[in-house]
C-alpha positions in Angstrom: -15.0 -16.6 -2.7 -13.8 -18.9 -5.4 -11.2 -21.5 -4.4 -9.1 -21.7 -7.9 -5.7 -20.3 -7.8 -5.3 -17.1 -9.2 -3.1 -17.4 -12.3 -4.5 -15.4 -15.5 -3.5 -14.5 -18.4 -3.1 -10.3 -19.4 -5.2 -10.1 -22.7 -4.8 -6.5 -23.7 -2.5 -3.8 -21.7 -4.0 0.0 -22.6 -3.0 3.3 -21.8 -4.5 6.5 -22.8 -3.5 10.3 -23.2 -5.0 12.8 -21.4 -8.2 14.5 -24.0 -10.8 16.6 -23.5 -14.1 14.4 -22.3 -17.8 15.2 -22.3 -19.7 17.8 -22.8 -17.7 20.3 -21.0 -14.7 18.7 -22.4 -12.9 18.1 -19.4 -9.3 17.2 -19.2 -10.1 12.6 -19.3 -7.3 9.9 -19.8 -10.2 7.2 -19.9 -10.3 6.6 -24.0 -7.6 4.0 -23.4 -5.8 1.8 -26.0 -4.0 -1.3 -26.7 -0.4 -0.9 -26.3 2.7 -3.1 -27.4 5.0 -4.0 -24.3 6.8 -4.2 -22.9 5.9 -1.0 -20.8 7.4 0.1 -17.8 5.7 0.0 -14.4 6.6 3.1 -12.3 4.9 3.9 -8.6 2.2 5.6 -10.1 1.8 3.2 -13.2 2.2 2.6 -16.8 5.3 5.3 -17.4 3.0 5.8 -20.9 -0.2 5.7 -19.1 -1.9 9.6 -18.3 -4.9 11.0 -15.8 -6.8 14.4 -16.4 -7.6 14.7 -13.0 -4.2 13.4 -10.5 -6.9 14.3 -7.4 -9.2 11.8 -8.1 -7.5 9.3 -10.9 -4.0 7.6 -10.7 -1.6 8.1 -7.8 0.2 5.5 -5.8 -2.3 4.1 -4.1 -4.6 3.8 -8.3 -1.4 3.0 -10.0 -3.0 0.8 -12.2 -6.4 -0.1 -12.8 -7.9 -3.8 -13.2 -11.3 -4.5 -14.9 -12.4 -8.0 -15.6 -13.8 -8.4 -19.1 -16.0 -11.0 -17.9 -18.8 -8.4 -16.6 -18.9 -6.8 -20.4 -21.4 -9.3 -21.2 -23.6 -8.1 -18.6 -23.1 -4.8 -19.4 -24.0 -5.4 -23.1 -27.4 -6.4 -21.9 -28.2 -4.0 -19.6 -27.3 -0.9 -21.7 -29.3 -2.6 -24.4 -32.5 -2.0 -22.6 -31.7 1.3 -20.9 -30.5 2.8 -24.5 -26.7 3.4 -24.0 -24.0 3.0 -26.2 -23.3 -0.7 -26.5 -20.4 -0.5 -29.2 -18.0 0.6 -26.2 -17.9 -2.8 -25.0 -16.7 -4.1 -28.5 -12.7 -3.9 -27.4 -11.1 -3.9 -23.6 -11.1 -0.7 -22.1 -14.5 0.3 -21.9 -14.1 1.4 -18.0 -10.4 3.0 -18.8 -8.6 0.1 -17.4 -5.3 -0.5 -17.8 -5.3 -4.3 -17.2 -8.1 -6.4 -19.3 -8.1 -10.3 -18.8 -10.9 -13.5 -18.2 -11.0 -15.9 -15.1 -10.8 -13.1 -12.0 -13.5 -11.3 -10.4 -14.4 -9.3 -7.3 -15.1 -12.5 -5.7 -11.6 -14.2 -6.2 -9.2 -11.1 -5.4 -9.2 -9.5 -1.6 -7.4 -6.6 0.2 -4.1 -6.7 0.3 -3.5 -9.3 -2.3 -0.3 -9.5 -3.8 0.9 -10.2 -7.3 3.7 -11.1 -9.7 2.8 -9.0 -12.9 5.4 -9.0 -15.3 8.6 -8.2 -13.8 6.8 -6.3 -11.1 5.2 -6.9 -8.1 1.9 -5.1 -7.5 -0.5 -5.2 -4.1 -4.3 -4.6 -4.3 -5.2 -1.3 -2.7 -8.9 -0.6 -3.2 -12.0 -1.1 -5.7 -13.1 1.4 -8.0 -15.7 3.8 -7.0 -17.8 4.6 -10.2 -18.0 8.5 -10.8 -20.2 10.3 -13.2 -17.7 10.3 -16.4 -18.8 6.7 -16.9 -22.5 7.6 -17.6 -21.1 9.9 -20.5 -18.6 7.4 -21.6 -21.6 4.8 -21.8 -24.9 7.1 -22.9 -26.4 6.1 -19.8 -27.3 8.5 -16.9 -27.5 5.8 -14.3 -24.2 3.9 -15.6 -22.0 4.9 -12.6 -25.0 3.6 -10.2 -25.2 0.5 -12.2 -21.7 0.0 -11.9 -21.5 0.6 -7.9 -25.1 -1.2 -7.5 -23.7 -4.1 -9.2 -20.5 -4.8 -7.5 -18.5 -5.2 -10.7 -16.2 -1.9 -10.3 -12.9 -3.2 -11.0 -9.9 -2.7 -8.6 -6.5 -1.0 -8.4 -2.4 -1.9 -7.5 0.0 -0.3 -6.0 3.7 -0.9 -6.9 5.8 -2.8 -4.5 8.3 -3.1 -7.0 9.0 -1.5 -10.5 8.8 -3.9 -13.3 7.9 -4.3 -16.9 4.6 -5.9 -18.1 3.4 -7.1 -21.6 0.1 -8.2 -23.0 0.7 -12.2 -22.4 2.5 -12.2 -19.3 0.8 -13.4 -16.4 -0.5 -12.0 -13.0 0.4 -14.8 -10.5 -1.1 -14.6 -6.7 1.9 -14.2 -4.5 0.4 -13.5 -0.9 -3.2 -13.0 0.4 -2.8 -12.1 3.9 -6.7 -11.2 4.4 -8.4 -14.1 2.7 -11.5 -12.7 4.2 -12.0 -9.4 3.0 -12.6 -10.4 -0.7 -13.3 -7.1 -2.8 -16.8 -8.6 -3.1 -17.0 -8.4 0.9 -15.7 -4.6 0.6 -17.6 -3.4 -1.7 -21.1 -5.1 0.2 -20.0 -3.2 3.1 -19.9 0.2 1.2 -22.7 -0.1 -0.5 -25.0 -2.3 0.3 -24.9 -3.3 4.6 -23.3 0.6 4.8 -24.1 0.6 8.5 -22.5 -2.8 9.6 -20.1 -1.0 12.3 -18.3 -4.2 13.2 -17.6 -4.7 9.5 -16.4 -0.9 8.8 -14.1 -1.1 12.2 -12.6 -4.0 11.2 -12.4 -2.5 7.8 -10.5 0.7 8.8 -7.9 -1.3 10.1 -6.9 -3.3 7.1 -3.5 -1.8 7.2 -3.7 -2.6 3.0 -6.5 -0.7 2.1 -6.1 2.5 1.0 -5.8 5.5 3.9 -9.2 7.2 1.9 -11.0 3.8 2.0 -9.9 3.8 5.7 -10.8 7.4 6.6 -14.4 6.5 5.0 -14.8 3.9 7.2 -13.8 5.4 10.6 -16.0 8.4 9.7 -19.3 6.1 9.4 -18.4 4.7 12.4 -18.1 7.7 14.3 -21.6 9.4 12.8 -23.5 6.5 12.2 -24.1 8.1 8.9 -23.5 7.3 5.0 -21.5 10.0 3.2 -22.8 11.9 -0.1 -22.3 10.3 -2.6 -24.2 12.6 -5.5 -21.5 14.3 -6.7 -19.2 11.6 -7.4 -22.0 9.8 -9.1 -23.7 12.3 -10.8 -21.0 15.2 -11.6 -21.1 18.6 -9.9 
């Protein structure tokens, strides 16, 4: 995990309004915008910010979601040869993030993490898992495999404490009280060495990551078996 202290800049802040998305037009707030702050954060995020679907999207513990824009590079290429729509990546929000910036990656942020943003202070609860609206919102059937195969998901924050945030403040690092379970660690663990038991025990007590995160864990351990993952990826 990098060593430099985490101190970056917020380049865009977006928020989106719930829309119809895809081919069946389902109920999306992931065609999100740049806004002007300052903007209030609430428990369950931007008080201008919406989600189509509250069971899987937003929440407490997905208040806000983080995606570096130093993977859209990366992601230029790669659509380029598979045929996908490459003019997404032109402005921040391409993934539906709320929080765009340069400098911070999977392999600098971990677990538990906790930062100034704004006025408020925010804790890292979990990484993204890719689902199937992001091969529509990229023209690429195998975009939300890319995206998990990669590594480079992106990451959500609870609230610890309401605030306000504006594009140019700052996210400071506050506390890291699990230096070693960097989101590049978790997400390894998930996906790639999904059987490591000693790994997924110690990750189910990680009294910061999200109860679902958790709950996944324990359950490997106790059937020594991977969960389906299809539907999530590829859409029902």
């Amino acid at each position: 995990m990098s060593g430099a202290a985490v101190d970056v800049r917020i380049d865009v802040l977006l928020a989106g309004r719930v829309q119809p998305f895809g081919p069946k037009g389902v109920p999306s707030g992931i065609g999100k915008t740049p806004v002007d702050g300052p903007v209030r954060i609430t428990p369950v995020g931007l008080a201008i910010d919406e989600q189509g679907d509250p069971k899987h999207h937003g929440g407490p513990e997905k208040a806000l979601h983080h995606y570096p824009r130093d993977h859209y590079a990366g992601w230029r290429g790669e659509l380029a040869g598979q045929g996908g729509n490459t003019a997404v990546l032109d402005h921040a929000g391409a993934f539906g993030e709320n929080l765009s910036t340069t400098g911070l990656t999977e392999a600098d942020v971990c677990v538990g993490d906790r930062y100034h943003l704004g006025t408020a202070l925010v804790e890292v609860s979990q990484a993204r898992q890719p689902c199937w609206k992001l091969n529509h919102r990229f023209g690429f059937a195998g975009m939300s495999r890319a995206v998990q195969g990669s590594g480079r998901t992106g990451w959500y924050y609870r609230v610890i404490e309401e605030g306000e945030v504006a594009a140019g403040d700052r996210l400071v690092l506050v506390a890291r009280p699990y230096p070693q379970w960097s989101l590049q660690r978790l997400l390894h663990v998930l996906y790639v060495d999904r059987l490591n038991l000693s790994a997924l025990a110690e990750m189910a007590e990680l009294p910061c990551l999200a109860e679902s995160w958790r709950k996944l864990a324990r359950q490997r351990v106790a059937s020594h078996a991977v969960e389906d993952m299809e539907k999530r990826l590829a859409g029902g």
